[in-house]
BATOR-112133 format. One record per residue (C-alpha): residue in three letters; x, y, z. Coordinates in steps of 0.25 Angstrom, whole numbers, plus 5000, padded with zeros to 4 digits. Example, Ala and Ser with C-alpha at 12.3 -4.5 7.8 and 13.67 -1.06 7.14 Angstrom:
BEGIN
ala, 5049, 4982, 5031 .
ser, 5055, 4996, 5029 .
//
This chain:
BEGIN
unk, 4967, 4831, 4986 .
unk, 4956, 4840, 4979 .
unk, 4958, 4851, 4991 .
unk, 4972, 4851, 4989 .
unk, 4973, 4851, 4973 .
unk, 4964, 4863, 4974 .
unk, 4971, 4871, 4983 .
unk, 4984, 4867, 4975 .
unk, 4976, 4871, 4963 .
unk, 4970, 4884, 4970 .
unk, 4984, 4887, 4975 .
unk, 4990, 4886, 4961 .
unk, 4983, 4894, 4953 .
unk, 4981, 4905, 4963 .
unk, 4996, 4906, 4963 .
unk, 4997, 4904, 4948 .
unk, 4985, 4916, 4944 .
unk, 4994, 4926, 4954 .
unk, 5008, 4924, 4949 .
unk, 5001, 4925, 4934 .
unk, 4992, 4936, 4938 .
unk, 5000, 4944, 4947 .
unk, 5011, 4952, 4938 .
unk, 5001, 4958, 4930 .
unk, 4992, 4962, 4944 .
unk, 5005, 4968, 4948 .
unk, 5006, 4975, 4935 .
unk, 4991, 4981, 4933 .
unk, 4993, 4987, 4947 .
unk, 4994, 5003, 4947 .
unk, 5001, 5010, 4956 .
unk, 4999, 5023, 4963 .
unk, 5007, 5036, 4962 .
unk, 5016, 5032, 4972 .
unk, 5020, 5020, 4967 .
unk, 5020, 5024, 4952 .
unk, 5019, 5039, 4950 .
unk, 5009, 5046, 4940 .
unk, 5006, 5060, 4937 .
unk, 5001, 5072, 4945 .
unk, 4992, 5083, 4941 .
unk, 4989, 5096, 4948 .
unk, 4977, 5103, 4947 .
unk, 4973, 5119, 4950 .
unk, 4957, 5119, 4952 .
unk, 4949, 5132, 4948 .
unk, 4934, 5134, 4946 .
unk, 4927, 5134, 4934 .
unk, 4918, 5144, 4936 .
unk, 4924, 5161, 4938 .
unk, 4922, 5165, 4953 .
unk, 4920, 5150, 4960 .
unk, 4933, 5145, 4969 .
unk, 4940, 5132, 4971 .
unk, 4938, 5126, 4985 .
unk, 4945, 5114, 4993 .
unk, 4932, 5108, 4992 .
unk, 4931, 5109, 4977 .
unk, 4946, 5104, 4976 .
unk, 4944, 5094, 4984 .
unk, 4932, 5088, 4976 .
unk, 4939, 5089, 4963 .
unk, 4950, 5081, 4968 .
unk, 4939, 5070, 4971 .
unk, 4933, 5072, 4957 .
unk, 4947, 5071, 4951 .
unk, 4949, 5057, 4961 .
unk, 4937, 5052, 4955 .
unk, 4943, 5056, 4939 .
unk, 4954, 5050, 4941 .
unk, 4950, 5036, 4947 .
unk, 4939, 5037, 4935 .
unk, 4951, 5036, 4926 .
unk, 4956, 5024, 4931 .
unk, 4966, 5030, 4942 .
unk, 4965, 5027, 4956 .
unk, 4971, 5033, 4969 .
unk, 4974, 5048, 4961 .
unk, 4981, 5057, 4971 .
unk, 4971, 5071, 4970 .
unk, 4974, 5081, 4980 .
unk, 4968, 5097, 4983 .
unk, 4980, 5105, 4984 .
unk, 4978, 5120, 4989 .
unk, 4966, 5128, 4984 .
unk, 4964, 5125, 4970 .
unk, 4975, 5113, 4966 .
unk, 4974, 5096, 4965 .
unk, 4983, 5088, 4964 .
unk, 4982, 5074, 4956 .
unk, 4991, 5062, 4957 .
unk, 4987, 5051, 4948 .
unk, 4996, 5037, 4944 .
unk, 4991, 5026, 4935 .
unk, 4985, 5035, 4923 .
unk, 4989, 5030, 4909 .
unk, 4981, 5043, 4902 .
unk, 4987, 5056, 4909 .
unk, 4981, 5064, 4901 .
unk, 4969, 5058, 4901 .
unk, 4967, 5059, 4917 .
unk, 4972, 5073, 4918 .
unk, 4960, 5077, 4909 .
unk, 4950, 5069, 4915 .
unk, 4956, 5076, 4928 .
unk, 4954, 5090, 4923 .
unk, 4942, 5091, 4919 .
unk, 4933, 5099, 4931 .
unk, 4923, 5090, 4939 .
unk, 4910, 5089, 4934 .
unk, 4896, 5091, 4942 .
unk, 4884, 5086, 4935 .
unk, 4869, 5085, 4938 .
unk, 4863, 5073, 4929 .
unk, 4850, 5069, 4923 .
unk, 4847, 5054, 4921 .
unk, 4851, 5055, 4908 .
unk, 4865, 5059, 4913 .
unk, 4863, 5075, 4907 .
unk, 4870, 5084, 4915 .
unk, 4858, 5093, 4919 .
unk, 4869, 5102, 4931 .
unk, 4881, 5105, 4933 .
unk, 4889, 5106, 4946 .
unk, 4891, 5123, 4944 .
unk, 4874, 5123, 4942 .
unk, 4874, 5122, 4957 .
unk, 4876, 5133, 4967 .
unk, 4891, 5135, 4973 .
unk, 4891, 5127, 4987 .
unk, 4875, 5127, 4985 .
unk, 4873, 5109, 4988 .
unk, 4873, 5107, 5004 .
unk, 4870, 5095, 5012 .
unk, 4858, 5098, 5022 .
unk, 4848, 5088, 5031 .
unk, 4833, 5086, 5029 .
unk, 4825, 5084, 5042 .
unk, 4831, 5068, 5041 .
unk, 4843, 5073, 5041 .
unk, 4848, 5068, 5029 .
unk, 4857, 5075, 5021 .
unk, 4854, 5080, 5008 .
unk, 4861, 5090, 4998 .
unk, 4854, 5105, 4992 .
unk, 4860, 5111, 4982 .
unk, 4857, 5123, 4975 .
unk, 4858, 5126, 4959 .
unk, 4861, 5140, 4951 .
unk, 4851, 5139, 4940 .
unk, 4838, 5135, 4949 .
unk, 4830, 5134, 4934 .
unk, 4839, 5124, 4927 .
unk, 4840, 5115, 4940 .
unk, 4824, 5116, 4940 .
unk, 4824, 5111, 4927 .
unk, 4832, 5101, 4928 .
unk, 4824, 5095, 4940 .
unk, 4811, 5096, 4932 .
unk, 4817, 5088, 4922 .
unk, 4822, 5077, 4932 .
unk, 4812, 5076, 4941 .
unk, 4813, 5063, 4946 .
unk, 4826, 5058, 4941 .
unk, 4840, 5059, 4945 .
unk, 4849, 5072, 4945 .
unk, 4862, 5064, 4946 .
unk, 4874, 5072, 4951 .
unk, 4887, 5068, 4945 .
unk, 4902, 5073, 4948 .
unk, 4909, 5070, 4932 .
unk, 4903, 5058, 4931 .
unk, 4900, 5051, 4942 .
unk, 4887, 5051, 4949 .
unk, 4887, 5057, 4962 .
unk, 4872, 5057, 4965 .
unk, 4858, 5056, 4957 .
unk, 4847, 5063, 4966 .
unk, 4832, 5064, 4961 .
unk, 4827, 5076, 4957 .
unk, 4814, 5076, 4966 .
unk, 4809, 5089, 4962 .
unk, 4808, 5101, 4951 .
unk, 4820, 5112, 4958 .
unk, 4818, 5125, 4954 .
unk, 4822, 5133, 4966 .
unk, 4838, 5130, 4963 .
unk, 4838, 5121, 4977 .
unk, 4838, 5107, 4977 .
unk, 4843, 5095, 4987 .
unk, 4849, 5082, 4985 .
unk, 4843, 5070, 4993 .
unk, 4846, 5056, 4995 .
unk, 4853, 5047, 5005 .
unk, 4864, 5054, 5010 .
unk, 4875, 5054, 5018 .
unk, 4880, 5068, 5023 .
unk, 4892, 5065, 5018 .
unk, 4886, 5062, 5003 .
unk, 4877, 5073, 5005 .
unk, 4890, 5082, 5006 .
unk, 4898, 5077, 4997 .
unk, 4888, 5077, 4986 .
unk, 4885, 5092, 4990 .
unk, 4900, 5094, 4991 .
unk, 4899, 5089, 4976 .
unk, 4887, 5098, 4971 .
unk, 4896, 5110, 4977 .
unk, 4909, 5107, 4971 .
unk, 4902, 5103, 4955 .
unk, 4898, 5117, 4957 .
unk, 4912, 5121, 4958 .
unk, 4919, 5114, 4947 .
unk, 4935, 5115, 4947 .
unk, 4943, 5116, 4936 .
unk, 4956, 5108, 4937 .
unk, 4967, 5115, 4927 .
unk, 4982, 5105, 4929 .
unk, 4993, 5114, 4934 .
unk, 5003, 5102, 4932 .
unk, 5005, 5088, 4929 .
unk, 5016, 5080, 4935 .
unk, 5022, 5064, 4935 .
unk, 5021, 5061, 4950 .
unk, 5032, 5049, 4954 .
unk, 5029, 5040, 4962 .
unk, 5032, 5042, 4976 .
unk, 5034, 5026, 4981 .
unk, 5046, 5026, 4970 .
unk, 5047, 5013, 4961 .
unk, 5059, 5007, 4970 .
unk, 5051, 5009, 4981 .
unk, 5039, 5002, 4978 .
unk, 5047, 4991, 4972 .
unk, 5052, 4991, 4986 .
unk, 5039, 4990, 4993 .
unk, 5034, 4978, 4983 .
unk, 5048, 4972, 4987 .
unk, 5043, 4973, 5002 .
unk, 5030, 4967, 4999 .
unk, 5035, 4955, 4994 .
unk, 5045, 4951, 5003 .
unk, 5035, 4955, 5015 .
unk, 5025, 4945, 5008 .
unk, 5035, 4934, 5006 .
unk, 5036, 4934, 5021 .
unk, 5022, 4934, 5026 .
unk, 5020, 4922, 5017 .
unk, 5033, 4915, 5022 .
unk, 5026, 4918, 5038 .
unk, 5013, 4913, 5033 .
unk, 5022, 4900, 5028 .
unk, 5030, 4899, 5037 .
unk, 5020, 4899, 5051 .
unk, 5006, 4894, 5042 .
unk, 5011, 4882, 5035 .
unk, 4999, 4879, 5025 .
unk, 4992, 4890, 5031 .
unk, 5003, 4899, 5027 .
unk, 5002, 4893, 5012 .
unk, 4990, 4896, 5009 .
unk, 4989, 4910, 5016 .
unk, 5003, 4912, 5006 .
unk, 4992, 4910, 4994 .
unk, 4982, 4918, 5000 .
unk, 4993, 4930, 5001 .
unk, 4996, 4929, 4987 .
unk, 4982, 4927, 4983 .
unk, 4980, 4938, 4991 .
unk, 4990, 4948, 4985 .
unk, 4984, 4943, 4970 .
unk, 4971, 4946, 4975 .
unk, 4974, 4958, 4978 .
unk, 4983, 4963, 4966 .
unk, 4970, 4960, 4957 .
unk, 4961, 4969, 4965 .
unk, 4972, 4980, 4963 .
unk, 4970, 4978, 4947 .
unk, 4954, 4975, 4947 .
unk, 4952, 4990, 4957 .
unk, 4963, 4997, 4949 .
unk, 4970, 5001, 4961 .
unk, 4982, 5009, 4961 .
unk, 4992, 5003, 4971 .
unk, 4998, 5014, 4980 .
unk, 5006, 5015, 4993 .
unk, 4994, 5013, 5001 .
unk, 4989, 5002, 4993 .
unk, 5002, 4994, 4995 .
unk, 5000, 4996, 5010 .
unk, 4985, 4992, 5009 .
unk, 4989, 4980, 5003 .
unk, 5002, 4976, 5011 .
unk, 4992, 4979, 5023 .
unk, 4981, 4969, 5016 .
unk, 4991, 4958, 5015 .
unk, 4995, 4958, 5029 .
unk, 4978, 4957, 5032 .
unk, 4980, 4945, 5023 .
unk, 4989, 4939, 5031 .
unk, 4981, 4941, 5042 .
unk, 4971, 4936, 5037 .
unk, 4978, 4921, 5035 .
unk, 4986, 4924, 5049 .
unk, 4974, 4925, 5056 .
unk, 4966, 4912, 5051 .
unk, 4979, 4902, 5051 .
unk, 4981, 4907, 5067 .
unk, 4967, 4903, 5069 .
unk, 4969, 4888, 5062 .
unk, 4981, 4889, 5070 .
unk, 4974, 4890, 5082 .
unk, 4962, 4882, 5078 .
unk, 4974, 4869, 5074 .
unk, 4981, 4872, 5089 .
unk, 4969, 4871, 5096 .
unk, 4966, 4856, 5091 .
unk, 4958, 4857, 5076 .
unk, 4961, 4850, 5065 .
unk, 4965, 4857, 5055 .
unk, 4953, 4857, 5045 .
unk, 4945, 4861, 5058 .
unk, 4957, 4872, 5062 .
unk, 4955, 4878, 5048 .
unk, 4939, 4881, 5047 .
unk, 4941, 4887, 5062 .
unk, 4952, 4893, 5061 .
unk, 4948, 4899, 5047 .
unk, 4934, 4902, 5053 .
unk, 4938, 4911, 5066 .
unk, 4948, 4919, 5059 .
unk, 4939, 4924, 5047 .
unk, 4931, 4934, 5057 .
unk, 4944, 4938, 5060 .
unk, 4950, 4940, 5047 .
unk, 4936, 4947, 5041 .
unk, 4935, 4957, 5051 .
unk, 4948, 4961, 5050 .
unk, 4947, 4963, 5034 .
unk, 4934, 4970, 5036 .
unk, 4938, 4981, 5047 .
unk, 4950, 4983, 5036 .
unk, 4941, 4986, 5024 .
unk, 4932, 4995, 5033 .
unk, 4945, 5002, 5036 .
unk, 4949, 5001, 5020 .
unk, 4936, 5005, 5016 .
unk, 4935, 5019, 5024 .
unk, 4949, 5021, 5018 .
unk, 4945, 5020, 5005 .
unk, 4931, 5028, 5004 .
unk, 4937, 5039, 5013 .
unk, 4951, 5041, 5008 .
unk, 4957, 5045, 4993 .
unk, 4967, 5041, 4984 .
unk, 4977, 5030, 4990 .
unk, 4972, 5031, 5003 .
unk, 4959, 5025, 4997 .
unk, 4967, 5015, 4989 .
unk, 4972, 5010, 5001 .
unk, 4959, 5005, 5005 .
unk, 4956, 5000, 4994 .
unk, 4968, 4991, 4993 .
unk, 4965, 4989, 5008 .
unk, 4951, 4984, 5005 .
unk, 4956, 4976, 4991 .
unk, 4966, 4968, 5000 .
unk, 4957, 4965, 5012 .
unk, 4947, 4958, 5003 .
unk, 4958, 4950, 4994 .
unk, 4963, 4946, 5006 .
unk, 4951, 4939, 5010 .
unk, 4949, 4933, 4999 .
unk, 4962, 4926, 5000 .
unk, 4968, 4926, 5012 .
unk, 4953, 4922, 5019 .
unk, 4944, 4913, 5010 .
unk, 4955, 4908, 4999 .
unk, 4965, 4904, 5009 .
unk, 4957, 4898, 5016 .
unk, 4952, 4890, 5005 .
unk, 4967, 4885, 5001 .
unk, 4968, 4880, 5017 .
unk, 4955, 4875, 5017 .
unk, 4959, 4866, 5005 .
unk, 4972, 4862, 5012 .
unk, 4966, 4857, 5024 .
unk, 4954, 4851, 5018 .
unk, 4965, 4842, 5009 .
unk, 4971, 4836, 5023 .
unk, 4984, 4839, 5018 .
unk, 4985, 4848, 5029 .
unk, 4982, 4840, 5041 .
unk, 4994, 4844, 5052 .
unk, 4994, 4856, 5062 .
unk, 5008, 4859, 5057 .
unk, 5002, 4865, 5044 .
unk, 4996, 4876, 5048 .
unk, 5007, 4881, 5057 .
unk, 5003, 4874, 5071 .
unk, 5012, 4863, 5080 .
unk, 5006, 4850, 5083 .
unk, 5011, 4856, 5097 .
unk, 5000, 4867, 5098 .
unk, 4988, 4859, 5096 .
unk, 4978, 4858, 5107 .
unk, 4973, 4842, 5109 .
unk, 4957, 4843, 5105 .
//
């Protein structure tokens, strides 16, 4: 009677947080420009110094810089294109302060060299136009020279900070913080440390582009619709729950008990996973609702898989306690393998890709690990408490005939 008061108890207030808790979930969640709309600013990019030019390169790392603004401000997913030779485009949803961001945005991209004290002892325009490289020593480990204007001020400077760190910062986030190893006075100076090619590159890339500063002046500002329309998401939500009420009605319907307990793990599952969406701050777009759907249909899966191997394990001749712990046992390699290929997947999406095709990952990744919380270890734990109560004694609970069992 304990196991099954607890799993009654459980069962309750599971149900009773996520029918209090879930409207105000549902409300909190923002949503993307194509589900909500929001404003779109166009920039023309020039340099600020007389006689240098604007490239695709340049452009190309001011759009990453503004990226980086824009999710500082507590924005996610920003649409920021290059457009031609000298133009971006920025689409943003979910800003309260307009004004506030289109300032923050305008403002030119900062290269800075710091001491330890955080004094800003260079500036991106005091190194030489495309003068930092990535070349090998006789390792063949890459490392970044660079070359100064002023050969006297960067002598000084590394006479004063010998042995400390020269941190190299892009606005105000720290990119790296080599040491200065020795006193420069010839103008030349490389970068060392454990890099990949790939750091080495960008960060020279970076060195480059500081010294190339663009100023961003707003050709226009515009509301931008949202594309999905309002009838059109209420449509697809529509969808949704219709298409859930019918997976759980199969998982009833050909589980039994089974199909009870995976029904609590599904909206357990769901819950879960709308708090993540709050916690991360995620802005819910297109791709994200396909990352979820895709995530609940892994969750089914996931209880699919291990009520076919109790199944199995009960037609073969096992009790039901012993039919569980086996059957429960050979499917979580199974399901685990599965999950972990697909946040490998998720996870090269989301450090490789930009804007909603990263927060497609992200979702992907959220809803992996919700699910296994819930739909592995706690539904479990409601089916173990069933069975342990030995209220759930015959085969025809769990979806199997007396018919198919094999004599022991």
């Amino acid at each position: 009677m304990k196991r099954i008061a607890a799993f009654i108890l459980i069962v309750l207030v599971t149900l009773g947080v996520v029918a209090g808790t879930s409207p105000s979930l549902l409300g909190d969640i923002k949503l993307g420009l194509d589900l909500k709309g929001g404003f779109e600013i166009l920039y023309v990019a020039e340099p600020l110094e007389e006689g240098q030019a604007v490239t695709q390169d340049s452009l190309r790392e001011t759009a990453r810089s503004l990226e980086e603004r824009v999710n500082d401000v507590g924005t996610s997913e920003p649409e920021i294109t290059p457009e031609g030779k000298d133009r971006i485009r920025v689409k943003i949803a979910g800003v309260e302060n307009e004004e506030e961001v289109r300032a923050i945005l305008s403002k030119p991209a900062e290269l800075t060299f710091r001491g330890p004290d955080g004094t800003k002892e260079m500036i991106g325009s005091d190194f030489v136009q495309g003068g930092a490289s990535v070349e090998f020593n006789q390792a063949g480990r890459p490392y970044i020279a660079l070359k100064v204007k002023d050969a006297a001020k960067f002598a000084d400077v590394t006479e004063r900070l010998l042995g400390q760190p020269l941190a190299i910062y892009l606005d105000e986030e720290m990119i790296s913080a080599p040491t200065v190893n020795a006193v420069i006075t010839n103008g030349q100076a490389i970068i060392t440390g454990d890099y990949t090619f790939d750091e080495a590159k960008e960060l020279a890339d970076i060195i480059n582009l500081g010294a190339l500063p663009l100023k961003l002046t707003e050709k226009y500002t515009q509301s931008v619709g949202a594309t999905l329309g309002q009838q059109s998401l209420q449509e697809t939500m529509f969808a949704g729950i219709i298409g859930s009420a019918i997976i759980l009605l199969f998982m009833l319907s050909f589980y039994r008990i089974p199909g009870v307990v995976a029904s609590i793990s599904l909206i357990s599952y769901t819950w879960l996973l709308l708090l993540a969406f709050k916690l991360m701050g995620v802005t819910l777009t297109l791709p994200g609702i396909a990352a979820f759907v895709l995530g609940i249909g892994m969750a089914v899966d996931a209880n699919i898989i291990t009520y076919e191997r109790i199944k199995d394990e009960i037609r073969s001749g096992k009790s039901i306690l012993s039919a569980l712990r086996a059957g429960s046992k050979n499917s979580f390699r199974t399901i685990m393998d599965a999950n972990v290929t697909t946040i490998i997947a998720a996870s090269v999406i989301m450090f490789l890709g930009s804007s909603s095709v990263r927060g497609f990952g992200l979702i992907l990744i959220a809803s992996i690990v919700a699910s296994i919380i819930t739909n592995v270890f706690f539904s479990r734990l409601l089916l173990n408490l069933l069975v342990r109560s030995n209220l759930v004694k015959k085969p025809g609970y769990f979806g199997v005939k007396e018919a198919e069992i094999s004599a022991l």
